[in-house]
C-alpha positions in Angstrom: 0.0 0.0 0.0 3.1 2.5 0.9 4.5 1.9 -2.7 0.8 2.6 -4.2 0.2 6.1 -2.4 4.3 6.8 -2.8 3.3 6.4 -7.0 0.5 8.4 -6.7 2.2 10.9 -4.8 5.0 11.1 -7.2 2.3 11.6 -10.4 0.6 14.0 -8.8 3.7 16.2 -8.2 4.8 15.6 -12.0 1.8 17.6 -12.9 2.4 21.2 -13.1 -1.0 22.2 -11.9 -0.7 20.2 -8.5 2.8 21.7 -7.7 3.8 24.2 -5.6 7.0 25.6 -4.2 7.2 22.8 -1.5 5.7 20.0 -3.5 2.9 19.4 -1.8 -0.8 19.9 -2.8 -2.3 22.9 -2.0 -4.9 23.1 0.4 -8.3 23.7 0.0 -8.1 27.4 1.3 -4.5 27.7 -1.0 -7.0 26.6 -4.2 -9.6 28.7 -3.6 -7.5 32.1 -2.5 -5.7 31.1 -6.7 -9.1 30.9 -8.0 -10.1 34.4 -6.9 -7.1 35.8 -7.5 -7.0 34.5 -11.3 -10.8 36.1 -11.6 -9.6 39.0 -10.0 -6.7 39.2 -12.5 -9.5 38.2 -15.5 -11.9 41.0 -14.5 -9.1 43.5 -14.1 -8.2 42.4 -17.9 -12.0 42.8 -19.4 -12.4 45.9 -17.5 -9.2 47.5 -18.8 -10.3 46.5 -22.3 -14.2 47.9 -21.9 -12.2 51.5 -20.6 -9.8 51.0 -24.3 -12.7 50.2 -26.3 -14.4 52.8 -24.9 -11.9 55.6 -25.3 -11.8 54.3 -29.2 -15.8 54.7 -29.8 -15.8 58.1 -27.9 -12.8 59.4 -30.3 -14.3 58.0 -33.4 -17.4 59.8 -32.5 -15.6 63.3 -31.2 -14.1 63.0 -35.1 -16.6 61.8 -36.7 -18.9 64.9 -35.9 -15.8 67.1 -36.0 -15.4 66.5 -39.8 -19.3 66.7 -40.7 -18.9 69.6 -39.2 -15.6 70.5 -41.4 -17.7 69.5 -44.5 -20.3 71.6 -43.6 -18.8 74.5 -43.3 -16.8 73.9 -46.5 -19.9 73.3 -48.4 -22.2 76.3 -47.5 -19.1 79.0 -47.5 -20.9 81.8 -46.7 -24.5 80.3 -48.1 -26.8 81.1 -45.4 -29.5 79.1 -46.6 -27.2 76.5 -47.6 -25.5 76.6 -43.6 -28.9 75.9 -42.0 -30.1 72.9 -44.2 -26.5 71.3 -44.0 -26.4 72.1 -40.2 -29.6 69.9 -39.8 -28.0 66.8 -41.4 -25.1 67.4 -39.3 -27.4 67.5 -36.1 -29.3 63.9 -36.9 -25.4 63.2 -37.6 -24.5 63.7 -34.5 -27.5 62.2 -32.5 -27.1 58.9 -34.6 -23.6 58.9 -33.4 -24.8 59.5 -29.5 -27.4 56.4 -30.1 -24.5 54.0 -31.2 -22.1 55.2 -28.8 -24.9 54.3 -26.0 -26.2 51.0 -27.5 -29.4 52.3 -28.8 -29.0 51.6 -32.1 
């Protein structure tokens, strides 16, 4: 029986997962304090990439509307008339981009 356990013992520490810096298998509370750490660690990581992704839409927007805006004013020069019909496209412009940057659309 001491040779069985002594084998089992010796496969268990082969495996990479089951070692640790003394060899022996973690205990329960050592397993559990990993888990959490490694979600802690996994949430930290989709968290930082919702703030990137974030930052990415909101400067796409802020430029997006910035050259509309460009266009527009290149377009109508000094057109009154021209200036207010443009600047209502650029307005439903704009509020389709504020939809899609909160999910509406």
């Amino acid at each position: 029986m001491t040779g069985e356990l002594q084998r089992l013992s010796s496969q268990a520490e082969m495996l990479p997962i089951m070692r640790t810096h003394g060899g022996l298998l973690p205990s329960p509370e050592l397993r559990q304090l990993q888990t959490t750490l490694r979600q802690e660690v996994a949430d930290g990581v989709v968290k930082k990439a919702r703030i990137h992704i974030a930052t990415d839409v909101a400067m796409d927007a802020m430029d997006s509307v910035r050259d509309v805006d460009s266009y527009r004013r290149s377009l109508a020069g000094n057109d009154q008339t021209l200036n207010a019909l443009l600047a209502e496209v650029e307005i439903t412009h704009a509020q389709h981009v504020g939809r899609i940057q909160r999910g509406s659309v």
